[in-house]
Structures are given as C-alpha cells and as structure tokens.
C-alpha positions in Angstrom: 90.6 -170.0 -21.9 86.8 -170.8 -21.5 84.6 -169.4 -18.6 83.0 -172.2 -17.2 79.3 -171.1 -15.4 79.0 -172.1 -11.7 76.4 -174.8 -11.1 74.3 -172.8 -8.9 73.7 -170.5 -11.6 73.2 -173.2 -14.0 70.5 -174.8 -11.8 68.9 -171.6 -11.4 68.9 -171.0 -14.7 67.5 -174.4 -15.6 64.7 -173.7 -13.0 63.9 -170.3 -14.5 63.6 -171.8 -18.7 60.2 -173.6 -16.7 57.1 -171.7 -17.0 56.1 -172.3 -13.1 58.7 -170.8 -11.8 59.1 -168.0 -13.9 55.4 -167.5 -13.0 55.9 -167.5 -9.2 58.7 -164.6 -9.4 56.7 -162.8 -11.8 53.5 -162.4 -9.2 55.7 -162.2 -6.7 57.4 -159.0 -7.6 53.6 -157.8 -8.1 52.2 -158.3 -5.0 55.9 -156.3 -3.8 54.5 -153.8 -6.0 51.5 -153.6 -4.7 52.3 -153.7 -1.1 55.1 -150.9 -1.5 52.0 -148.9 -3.4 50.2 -149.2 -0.5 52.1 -148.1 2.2 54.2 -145.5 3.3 57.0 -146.0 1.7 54.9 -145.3 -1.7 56.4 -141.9 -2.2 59.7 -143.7 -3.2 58.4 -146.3 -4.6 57.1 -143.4 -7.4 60.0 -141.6 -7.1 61.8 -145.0 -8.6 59.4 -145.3 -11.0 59.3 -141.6 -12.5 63.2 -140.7 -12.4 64.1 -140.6 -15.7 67.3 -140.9 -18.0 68.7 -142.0 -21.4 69.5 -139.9 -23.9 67.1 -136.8 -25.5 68.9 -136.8 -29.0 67.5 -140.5 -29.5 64.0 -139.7 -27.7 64.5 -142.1 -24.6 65.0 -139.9 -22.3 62.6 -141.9 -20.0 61.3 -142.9 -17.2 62.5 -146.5 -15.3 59.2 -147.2 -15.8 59.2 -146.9 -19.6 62.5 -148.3 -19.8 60.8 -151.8 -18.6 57.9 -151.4 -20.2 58.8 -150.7 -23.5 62.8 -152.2 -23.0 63.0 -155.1 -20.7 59.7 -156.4 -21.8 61.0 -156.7 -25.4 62.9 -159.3 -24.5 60.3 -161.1 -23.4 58.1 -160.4 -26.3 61.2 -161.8 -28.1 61.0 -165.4 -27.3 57.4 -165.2 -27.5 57.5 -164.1 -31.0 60.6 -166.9 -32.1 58.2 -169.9 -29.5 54.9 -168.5 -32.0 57.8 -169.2 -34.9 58.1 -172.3 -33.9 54.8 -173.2 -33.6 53.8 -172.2 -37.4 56.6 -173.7 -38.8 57.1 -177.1 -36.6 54.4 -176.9 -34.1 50.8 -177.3 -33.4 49.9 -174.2 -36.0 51.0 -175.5 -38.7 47.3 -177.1 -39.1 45.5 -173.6 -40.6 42.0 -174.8 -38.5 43.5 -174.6 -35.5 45.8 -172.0 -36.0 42.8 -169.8 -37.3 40.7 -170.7 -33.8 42.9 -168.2 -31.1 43.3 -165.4 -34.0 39.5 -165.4 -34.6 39.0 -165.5 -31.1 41.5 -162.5 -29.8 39.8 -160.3 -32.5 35.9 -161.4 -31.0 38.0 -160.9 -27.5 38.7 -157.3 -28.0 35.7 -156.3 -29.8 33.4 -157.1 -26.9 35.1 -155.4 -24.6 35.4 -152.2 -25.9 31.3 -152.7 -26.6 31.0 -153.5 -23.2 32.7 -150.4 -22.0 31.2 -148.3 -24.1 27.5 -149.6 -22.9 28.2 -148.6 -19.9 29.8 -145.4 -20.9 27.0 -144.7 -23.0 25.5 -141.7 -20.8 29.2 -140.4 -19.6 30.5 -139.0 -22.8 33.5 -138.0 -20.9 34.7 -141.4 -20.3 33.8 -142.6 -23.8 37.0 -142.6 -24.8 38.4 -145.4 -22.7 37.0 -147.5 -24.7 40.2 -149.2 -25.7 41.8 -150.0 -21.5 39.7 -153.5 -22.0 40.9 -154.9 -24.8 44.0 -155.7 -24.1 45.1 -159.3 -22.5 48.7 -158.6 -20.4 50.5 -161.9 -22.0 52.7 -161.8 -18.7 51.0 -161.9 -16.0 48.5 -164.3 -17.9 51.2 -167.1 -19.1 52.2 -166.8 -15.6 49.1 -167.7 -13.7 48.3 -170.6 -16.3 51.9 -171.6 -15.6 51.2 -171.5 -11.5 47.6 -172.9 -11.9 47.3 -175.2 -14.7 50.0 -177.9 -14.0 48.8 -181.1 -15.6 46.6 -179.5 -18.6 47.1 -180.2 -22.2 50.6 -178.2 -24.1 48.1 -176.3 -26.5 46.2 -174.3 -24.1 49.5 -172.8 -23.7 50.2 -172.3 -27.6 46.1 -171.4 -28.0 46.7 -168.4 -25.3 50.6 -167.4 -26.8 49.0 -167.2 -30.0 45.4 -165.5 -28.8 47.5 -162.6 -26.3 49.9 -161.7 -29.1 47.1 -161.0 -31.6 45.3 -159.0 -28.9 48.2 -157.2 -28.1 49.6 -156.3 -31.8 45.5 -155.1 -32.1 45.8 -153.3 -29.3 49.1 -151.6 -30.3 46.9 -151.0 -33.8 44.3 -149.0 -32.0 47.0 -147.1 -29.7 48.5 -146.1 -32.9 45.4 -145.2 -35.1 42.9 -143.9 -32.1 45.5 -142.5 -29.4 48.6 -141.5 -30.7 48.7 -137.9 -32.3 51.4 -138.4 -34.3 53.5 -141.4 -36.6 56.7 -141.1 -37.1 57.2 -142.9 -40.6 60.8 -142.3 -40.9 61.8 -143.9 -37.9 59.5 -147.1 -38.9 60.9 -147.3 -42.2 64.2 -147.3 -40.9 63.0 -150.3 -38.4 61.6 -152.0 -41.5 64.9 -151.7 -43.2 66.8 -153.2 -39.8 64.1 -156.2 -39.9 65.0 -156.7 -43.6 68.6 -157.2 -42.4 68.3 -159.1 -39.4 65.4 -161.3 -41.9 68.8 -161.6 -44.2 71.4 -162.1 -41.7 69.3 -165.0 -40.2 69.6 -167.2 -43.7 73.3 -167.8 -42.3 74.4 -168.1 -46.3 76.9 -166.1 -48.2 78.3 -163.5 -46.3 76.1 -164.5 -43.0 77.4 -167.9 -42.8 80.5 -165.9 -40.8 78.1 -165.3 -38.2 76.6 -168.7 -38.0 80.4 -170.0 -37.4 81.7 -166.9 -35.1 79.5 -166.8 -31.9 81.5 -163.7 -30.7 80.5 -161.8 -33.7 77.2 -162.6 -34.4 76.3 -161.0 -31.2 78.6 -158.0 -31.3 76.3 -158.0 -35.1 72.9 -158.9 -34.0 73.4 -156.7 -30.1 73.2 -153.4 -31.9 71.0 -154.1 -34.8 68.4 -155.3 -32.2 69.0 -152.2 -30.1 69.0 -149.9 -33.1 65.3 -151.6 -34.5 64.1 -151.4 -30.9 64.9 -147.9 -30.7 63.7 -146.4 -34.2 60.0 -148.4 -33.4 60.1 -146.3 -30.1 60.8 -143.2 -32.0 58.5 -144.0 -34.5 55.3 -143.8 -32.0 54.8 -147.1 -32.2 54.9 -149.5 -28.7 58.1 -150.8 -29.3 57.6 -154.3 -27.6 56.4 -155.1 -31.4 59.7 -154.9 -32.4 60.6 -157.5 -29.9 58.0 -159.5 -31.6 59.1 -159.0 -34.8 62.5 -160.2 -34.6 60.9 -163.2 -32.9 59.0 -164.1 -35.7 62.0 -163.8 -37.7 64.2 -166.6 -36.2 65.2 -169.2 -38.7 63.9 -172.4 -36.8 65.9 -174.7 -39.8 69.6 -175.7 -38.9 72.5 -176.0 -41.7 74.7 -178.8 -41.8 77.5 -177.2 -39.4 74.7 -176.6 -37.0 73.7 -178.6 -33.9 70.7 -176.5 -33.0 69.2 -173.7 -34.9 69.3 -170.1 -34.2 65.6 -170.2 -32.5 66.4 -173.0 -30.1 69.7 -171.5 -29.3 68.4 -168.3 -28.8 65.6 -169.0 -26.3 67.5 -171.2 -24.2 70.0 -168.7 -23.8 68.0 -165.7 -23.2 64.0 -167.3 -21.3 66.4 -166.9 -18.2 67.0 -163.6 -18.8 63.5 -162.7 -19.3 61.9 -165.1 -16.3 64.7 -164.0 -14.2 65.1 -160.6 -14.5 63.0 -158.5 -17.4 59.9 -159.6 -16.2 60.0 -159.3 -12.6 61.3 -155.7 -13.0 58.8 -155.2 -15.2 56.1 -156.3 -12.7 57.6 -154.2 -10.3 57.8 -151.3 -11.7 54.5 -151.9 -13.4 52.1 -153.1 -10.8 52.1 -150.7 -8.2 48.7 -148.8 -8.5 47.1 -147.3 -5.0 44.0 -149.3 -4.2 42.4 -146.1 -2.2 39.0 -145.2 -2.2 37.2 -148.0 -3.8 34.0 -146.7 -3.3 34.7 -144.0 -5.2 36.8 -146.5 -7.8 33.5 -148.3 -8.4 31.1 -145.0 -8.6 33.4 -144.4 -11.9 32.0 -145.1 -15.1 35.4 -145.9 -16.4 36.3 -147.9 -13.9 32.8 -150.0 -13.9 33.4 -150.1 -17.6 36.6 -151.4 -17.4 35.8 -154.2 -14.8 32.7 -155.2 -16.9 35.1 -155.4 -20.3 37.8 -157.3 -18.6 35.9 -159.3 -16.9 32.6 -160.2 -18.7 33.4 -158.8 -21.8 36.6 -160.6 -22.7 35.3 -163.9 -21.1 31.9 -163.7 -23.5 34.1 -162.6 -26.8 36.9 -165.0 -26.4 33.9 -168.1 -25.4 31.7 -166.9 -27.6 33.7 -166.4 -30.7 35.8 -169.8 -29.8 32.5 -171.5 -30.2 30.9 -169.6 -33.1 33.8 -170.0 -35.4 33.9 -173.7 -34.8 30.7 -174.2 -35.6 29.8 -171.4 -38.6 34.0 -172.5 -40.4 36.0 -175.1 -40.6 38.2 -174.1 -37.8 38.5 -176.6 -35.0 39.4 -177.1 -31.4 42.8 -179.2 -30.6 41.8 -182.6 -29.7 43.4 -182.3 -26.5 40.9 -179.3 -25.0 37.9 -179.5 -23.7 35.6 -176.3 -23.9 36.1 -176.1 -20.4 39.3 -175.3 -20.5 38.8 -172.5 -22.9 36.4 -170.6 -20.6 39.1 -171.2 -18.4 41.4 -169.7 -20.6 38.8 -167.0 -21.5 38.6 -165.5 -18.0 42.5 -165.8 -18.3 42.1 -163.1 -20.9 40.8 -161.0 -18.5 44.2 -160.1 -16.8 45.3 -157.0 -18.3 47.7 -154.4 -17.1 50.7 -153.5 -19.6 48.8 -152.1 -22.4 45.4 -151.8 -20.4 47.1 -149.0 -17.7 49.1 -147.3 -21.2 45.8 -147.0 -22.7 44.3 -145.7 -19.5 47.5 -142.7 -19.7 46.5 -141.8 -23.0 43.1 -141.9 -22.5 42.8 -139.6 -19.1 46.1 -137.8 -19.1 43.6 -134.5 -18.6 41.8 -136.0 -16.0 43.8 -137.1 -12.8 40.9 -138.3 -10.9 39.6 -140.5 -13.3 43.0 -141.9 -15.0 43.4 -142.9 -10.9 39.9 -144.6 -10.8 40.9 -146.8 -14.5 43.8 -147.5 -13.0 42.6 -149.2 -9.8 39.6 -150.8 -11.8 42.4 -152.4 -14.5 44.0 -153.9 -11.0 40.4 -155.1 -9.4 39.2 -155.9 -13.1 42.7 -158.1 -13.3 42.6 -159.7 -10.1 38.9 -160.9 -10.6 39.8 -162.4 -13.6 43.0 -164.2 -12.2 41.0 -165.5 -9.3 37.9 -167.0 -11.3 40.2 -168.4 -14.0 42.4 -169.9 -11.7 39.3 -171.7 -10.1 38.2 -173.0 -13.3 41.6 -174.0 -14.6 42.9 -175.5 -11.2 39.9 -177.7 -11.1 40.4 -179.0 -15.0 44.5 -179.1 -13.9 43.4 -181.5 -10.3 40.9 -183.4 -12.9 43.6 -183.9 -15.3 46.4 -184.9 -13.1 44.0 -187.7 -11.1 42.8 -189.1 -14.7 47.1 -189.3 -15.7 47.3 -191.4 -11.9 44.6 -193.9 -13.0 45.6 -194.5 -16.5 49.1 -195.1 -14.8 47.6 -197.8 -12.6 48.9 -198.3 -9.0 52.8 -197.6 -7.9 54.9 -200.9 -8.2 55.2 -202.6 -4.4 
C-alpha cells in the first residue's frame, strides 16, 4: 500500500524548497523572538529556552536551545554542504578563479574584524578577548535576507555568499576550538572521522552499498543513525557539531548509476530543504534570536559592544570588499561575469549579519562577566540589524535595477 501526501502539503512543501519563502518564515520567527524577549512574557520565553534534557551518558543533556543550535541547524548545514558539493563538482566552482574569490574573501572577512575589535579594545584589556564575536557571518539569517531582498540578481551571488559564509563559519568553528574551548576530545572526533569514512563509502552505492541504493527503506533505517551517531560524537568531541552537518554534505555523491533517476544529492535536498525551511530553521531563529534590547545607552558605552558593532559592521564590509578587490587584481582569481562590484559590497554588508556563532562566542568569551556578555549580546543584534538594513538597501536597489533591465530586453507585453 503506498501513502499518497495530501496536496496541501505538497504545495507547501514546494513553496518552502524556494529560498523567499523560507526567508520570510525564518525572520519571521525572529522578530517573534524578539518581541517575546521584550515583553513580559520573557520570563517564559527563557524558561523555554534553558530547560534542558537528553541524555548525560552521551553528553547532551542540553538545553532546547542547544538542541537547535547545534541539532536542528545541522540539517540545514547539511544541504548547504551537499548544494557547495554541487557546485564544485557540476556548478559554477568548478572554475578554480572563481572558486578561489569567496574563500580569499571570507578569510580577509574575518581577519578585519577581529582587528577592528581589538582596535577598539585596545585600552580595555578586559574585553580583549572578544575578539572572535565579529568574525563570524550567521549563513541563516544572511541567505535569508538575500533570498527576501535580492529577487532578480544574478544565481552566483547566491553560490559566492554559500561558499564565502561556510568558510567563515568552519574558521570561526577553528578559532572556537583553538582560542576558546579548554578542552578536545580526540576520541570522540576520531570516532566521527571513522563514521564519515563510512557514510564517504556507503555513498559509492557499489558492492555491498548498491543494496541501499535499490532499498529506500533501508538506506534510511542505515544512513538515520550513522548520521545521528557522527553528529553526536563531533558534539562530544568539543567541536560545534553543525560541521558535521557540513561534512556529510560535502560527502554526497552528486554522479547517478545506471538504475538511478536522480543521484543521492538531488534526492536528498529535495526531500529534506522542507524540513530545514520549514521547521529547523525557524525553531532555530526562535529559540536563538531572543536577546533583551534594554539599556542601550549603556550597550553602546561597552567597549565590547562598540567593538562588535564596528567589526560586524565596518569591519566585515571593508575585509570582504577589500579583499574581493585585492585578490582580483594582485592573482588570477576573477569575478563571475554576471556581478558587478556593486553587488559584492552589497553582499559584503550582507556578511555583517551574525548571530549563531557570534552570540556562542560571546558565551565563551564573557561567561564571568554577566554584564558585559548582556552588552555583546545586544551589540551582535544592533551590529546584525544594521548590517541587514544597509545591505538590503544596496542589494534591493541592484535587484529593482536588474528586474527593470530583464522588462526592456523583454520588449513590451504582446496586445
């Protein structure tokens, strides 16, 4: 008997595989967030966000929050890992000089930053520390302002910020590891490495694989745990486990075999961007984006906080620009035909939206001081929304500019 999915669902699920919608749920469970944060019903809004549960023995025994931050936004790190896969290997990054253009520039975007910060930090030594909250680019909530605000402009902006928020955020995860976290866990990562190996294996479909290619059931009652189990040894291992997500992404075998209609990759994130649009990332957003917005004179008489706002904001916009422009013009790398550089300083305000990895860093950072960890906090929000606002200016303008040039080269409507 086959289970036959009601078309509501379908359409909604159809609607939800498109970046613009996705986008529009995404900010608006943030601005719930934010609202709830705000008022007086922000004592339970906490209390949801700090009860805690899973299991001890396994070390995720956490928080609801953690459980989207580091759970549901795997999934969504996921299909942004197997759409980069597809890009290197079909896409617009197979061409090295382009490819090397958004790396080049996520590294110049997180090193300028943190400079920036720690200028300003310079005569506080007791905020130096937070020198890491600005480098990081929240791929989220960025994709989905492009997504709301840049209707009409060229595919490989998209591809040039995927590829330019992953690097930032793998470096970012780097410097929480090397510059934040007390301890690594190498056990636990070589037992994720081992999982990785498998999953690598298991996605070659051949030999004793190929049952799993022809057995739907089975290859997710196979791949389910093995993802769970990866996803769970990266946690224990101190390491953010979103890279996991990532990983297994960048895994997906993107080639089909000659039983095949579609290959894994496709199948996979047609069947799960729902999921993620749908549910993983406004959860996430909810649970994520709720930061009290009190005091902001005090907010702003923060070093850290000033810091933070001047990284995000000036910092990321002057690294990502800058180093765009420099690497063009010192290497052989090269802009896709289709941008403008307009469009990249755009995109490089874009970077400035930063929350996930920005408000973790904050944690680690100021977990001794309440005060100031408060003060970061609200400046990653203001630092976020700045961004958001000035890059959707410069974007929406190049989006109404590029939709009125596609009218006129498509002449006047037939009478």
């Amino acid at each position: 008997m086959s289970f036959t999915v009601p078309a509501p669902l379908t359409r909604l699920a159809d609607s939800l595989r498109g970046d613009t919608v996705g986008g529009l749920v995404l900010l608006a469970a943030a601005v719930l967030a934010l609202v709830l944060a705000n008022s007086p019903a922000a004592a339970l809004y906490e209390g949801l966000r700090h009860f805690e549960f899973g299991p001890e023995a396994l070390h995720l025994h956490l928080s609801v929050e953690a459980w989207a931050a580091d759970g549901l936004l795997a999934v969504f790190f996921f299909i942004v890992g197997n759409e980069l896969k597809q890009e290197f290997v079909h896409g617009e990054l197979r061409n090295p000089r382009r490819a090397a253009l958004p790396i080049v520039a996520a590294v110049c975007g997180m090193v300028v930053p943190a400079a920036a910060y720690v200028a300003v930090n310079m005569a506080s030594p007791q905020t130096l520390g937070g020198w890491g909250i600005p480098m990081a680019t929240d791929i989220a909530f960025a994709l989905a302002v492009l997504a709301v605000v840049g209707r009409g402009l060229p595919p490989a902006l998209r591809t040039f910020l995927l590829t330019l928020a992953v690097v930032d955020d793998l470096g970012a995860v780097l410097v929480i590891a090397v510059f934040y976290t007390d301890t690594i866990a190498f056990g636990p990562l070589a037992g994720a490495a081992a999982g990785l190996a498998l999953f690598a294996w298991l996605q070659r479909g051949t030999g004793p694989a190929a049952a799993l290619r022809r057995r739907p059931a089975l290859a997710w009652a196979v791949y389910t745990p093995l993802a769970f189990a990866v996803w769970a040894l990266v946690h224990a291992g101190g390491v953010h486990a979103t890279i996991a997500g990532v990983a297994m992404g960048l895994l997906m075998r993107t080639s089909t075999h000659a039983d095949e209609e579609h290959s894994p990759s496709h199948r996979m994130e047609h069947r799960m961007r729902p999921l993620s649009a749908g549910f993983a990332l406004p959860v996430f957003a909810f649970l994520s984006a709720g930061v009290p917005m009190g005091g902001l004179d005090a907010v702003l008489a923060d070093p850290a906080a000033t810091g933070i706002v001047v990284g995000l904001v000036a910092g990321k916009f002057v690294g990502v620009l800058g180093g765009s422009w420099a690497t063009t013009r010192l290497t052989g790398a090269e802009l896709h035909p289709d941008l403008g550089w307009p469009d990249i300083a755009g995109l490089a305000l874009l970077t400035g939206v930063g929350f996930t990895v920005s408000l973790l860093i904050a944690d680690l950072s100021f977990a001794d001081a309440p005060a100031t960890l408060e003060h970061a906090k609200a400046g990653v929000l203001i630092a976020s929304l700045a961004a958001a606002a000035l890059a959707a200016a410069v974007l929406g303008s190049r989006s109404a500019r590029a939709r009125r040039a596609a009218q006129a080269a498509a002449g006047p409507p037939a009478a």
